[in-house]
C-alpha positions as CSV (number, residue, x, y, z in Angstrom):
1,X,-18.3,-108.1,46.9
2,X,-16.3,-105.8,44.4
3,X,-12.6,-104.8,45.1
4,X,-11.5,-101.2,45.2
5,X,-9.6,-101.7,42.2
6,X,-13.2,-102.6,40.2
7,X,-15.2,-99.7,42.4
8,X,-12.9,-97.4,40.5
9,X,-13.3,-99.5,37.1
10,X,-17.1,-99.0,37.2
11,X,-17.1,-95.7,38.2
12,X,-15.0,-94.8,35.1
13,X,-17.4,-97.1,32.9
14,X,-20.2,-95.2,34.6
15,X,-18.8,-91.8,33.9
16,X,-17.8,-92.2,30.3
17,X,-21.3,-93.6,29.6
18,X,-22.7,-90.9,31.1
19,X,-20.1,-88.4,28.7
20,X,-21.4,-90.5,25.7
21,X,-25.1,-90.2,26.3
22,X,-24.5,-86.1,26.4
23,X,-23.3,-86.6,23.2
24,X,-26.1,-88.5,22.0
25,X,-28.5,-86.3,23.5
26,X,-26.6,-83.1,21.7
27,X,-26.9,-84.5,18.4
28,X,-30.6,-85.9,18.6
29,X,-31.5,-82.8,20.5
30,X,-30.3,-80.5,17.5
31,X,-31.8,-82.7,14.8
32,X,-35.2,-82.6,16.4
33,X,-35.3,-79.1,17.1
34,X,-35.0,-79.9,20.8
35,X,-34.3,-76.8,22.1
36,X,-35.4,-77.6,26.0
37,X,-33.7,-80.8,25.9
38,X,-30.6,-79.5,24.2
39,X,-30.0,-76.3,26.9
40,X,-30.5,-78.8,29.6
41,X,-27.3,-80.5,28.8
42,X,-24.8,-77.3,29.5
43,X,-24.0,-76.0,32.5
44,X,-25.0,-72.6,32.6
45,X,-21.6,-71.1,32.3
46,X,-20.3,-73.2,29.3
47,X,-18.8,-71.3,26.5
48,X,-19.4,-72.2,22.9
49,X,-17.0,-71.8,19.6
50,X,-17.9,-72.0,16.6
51,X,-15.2,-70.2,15.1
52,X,-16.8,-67.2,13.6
53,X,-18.9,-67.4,16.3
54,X,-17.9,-67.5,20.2
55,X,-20.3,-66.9,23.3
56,X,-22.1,-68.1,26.4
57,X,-25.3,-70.3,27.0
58,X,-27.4,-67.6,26.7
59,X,-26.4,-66.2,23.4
60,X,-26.0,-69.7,22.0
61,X,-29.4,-70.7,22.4
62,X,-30.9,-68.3,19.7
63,X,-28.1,-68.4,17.6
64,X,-28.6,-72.4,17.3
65,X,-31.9,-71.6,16.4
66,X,-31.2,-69.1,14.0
67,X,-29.2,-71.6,12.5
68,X,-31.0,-74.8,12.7
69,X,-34.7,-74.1,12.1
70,X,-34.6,-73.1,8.6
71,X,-33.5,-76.2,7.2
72,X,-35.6,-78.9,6.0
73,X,-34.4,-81.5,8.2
74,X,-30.9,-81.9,9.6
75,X,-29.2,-85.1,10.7
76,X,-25.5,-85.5,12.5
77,X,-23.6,-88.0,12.7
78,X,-21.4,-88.1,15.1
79,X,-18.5,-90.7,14.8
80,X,-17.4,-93.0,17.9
81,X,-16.4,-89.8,20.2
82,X,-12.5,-90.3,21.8
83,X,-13.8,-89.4,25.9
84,X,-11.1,-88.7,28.5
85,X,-11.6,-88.7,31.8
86,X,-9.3,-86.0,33.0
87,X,-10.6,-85.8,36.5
88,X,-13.7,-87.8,38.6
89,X,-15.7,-84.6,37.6
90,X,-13.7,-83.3,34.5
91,X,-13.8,-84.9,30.9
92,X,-12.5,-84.2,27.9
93,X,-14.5,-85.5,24.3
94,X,-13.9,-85.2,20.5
95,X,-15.9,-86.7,17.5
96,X,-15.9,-86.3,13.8
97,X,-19.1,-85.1,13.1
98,X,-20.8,-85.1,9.2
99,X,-23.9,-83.6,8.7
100,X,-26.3,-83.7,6.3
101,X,-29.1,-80.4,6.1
102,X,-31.8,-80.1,3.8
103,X,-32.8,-76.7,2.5
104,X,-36.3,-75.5,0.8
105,X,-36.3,-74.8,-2.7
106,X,-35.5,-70.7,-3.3
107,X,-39.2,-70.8,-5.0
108,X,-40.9,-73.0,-2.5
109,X,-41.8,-75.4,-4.7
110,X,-44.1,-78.4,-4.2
111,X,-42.0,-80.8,-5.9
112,X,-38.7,-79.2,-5.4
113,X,-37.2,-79.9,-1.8
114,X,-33.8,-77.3,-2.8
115,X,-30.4,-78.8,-2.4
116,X,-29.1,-81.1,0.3
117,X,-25.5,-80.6,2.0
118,X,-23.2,-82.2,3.8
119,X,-21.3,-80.6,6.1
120,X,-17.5,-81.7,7.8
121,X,-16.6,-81.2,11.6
122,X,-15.0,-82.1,14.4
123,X,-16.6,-81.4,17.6
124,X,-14.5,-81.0,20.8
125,X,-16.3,-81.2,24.0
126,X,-15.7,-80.5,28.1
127,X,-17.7,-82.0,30.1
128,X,-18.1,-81.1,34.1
129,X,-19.9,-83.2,36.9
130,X,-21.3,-81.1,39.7
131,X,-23.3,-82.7,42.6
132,X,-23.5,-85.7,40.6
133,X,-24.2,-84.9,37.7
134,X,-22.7,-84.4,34.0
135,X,-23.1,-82.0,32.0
136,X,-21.1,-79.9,28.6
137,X,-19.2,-76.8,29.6
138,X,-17.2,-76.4,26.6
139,X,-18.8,-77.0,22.7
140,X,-15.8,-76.5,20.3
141,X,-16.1,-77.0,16.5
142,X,-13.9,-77.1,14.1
143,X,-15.3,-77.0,10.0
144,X,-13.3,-79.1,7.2
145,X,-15.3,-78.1,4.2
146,X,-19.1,-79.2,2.8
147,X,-20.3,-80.7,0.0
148,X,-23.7,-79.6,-1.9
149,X,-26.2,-81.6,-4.5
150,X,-29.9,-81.6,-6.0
151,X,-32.2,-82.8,-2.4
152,X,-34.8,-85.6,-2.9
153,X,-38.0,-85.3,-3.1
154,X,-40.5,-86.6,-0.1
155,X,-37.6,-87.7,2.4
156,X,-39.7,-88.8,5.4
157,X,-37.5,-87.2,7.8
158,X,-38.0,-84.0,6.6
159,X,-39.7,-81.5,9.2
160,X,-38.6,-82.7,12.1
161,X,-39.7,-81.4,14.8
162,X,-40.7,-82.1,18.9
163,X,-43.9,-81.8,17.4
164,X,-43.5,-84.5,15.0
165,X,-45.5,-88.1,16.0
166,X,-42.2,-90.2,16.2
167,X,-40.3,-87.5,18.3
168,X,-38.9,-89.4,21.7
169,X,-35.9,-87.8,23.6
């Protein structure tokens, strides 16, 4: 039998793993092109900045995709995220985030895959739990700069996709 003081311990582990594993989900989510799996993490009301770019779920959506689905392949790296639990259903989150995107070659080119980037954030993140269960309301990101160079040629991950063989989210 548990004491009340370790109820309250596992309930916090329990809560925080949760807020991890939307993280987790957001990043693999994006990288795979996702999109299903990634709305399915925000509450339906959760606001999004990007900073020159602001809105709801439903605006977000298309603009991610916009954004995401010309690249090669993308890849983000979130590092270990700081989660606070402000309340049994609020949470607050942040992460470093780098992230690497590969971009087609202006021409098209067989055997020129373009340039690859890497890109600086932080990510700041509110979480909500509602009848049990956890889910982002708030997506905040903050850019620190990027760096650019020649991409390599026949990257396996490149073209990654839900329709790709070794997709599992």
């Amino acid at each position: 039998m548990i004491t009340e003081a370790q109820a309250t311990q596992l309930a916090t582990l329990l809560d925080e793993s949760a807020c991890r594993t939307l993280l987790e989900r957001y990043t693999y989510a994006v990288d795979w092109l996702n999109w299903s799996g990634l709305e399915a993490l925000f509450w339906e009301d959760a606001t999004f900045d990007f900073g020159s770019w602001q809105g709801g779920l439903a605006v977000f959506m298309p603009w991610v995709k916009l954004a995401e689905e010309p690249f090669l392949g993308r890849l983000h790296m979130f590092a270990a995220p700081r989660i606070e639990l402000l309340a049994a259903t609020e949470a607050r989150m942040e992460a470093g985030c780098v992230i690497h995107l590969r971009s087609a070659a202006p021409d098209e080119a067989v055997e020129d895959v373009g340039s690859d980037a890497l890109v600086m954030l932080r990510y700041q993140f509110r979480a909500e739990k509602r009848e049990e269960k956890w889910r982002l309301s708030m997506v905040r990101v903050m850019p620190y700069g990027s760096l650019s160079f020649a991409g390599e040629v026949g990257a396996s991950a490149d073209g990654l996709a839900t329709a790709h063989p070794w997709f599992a989210q």
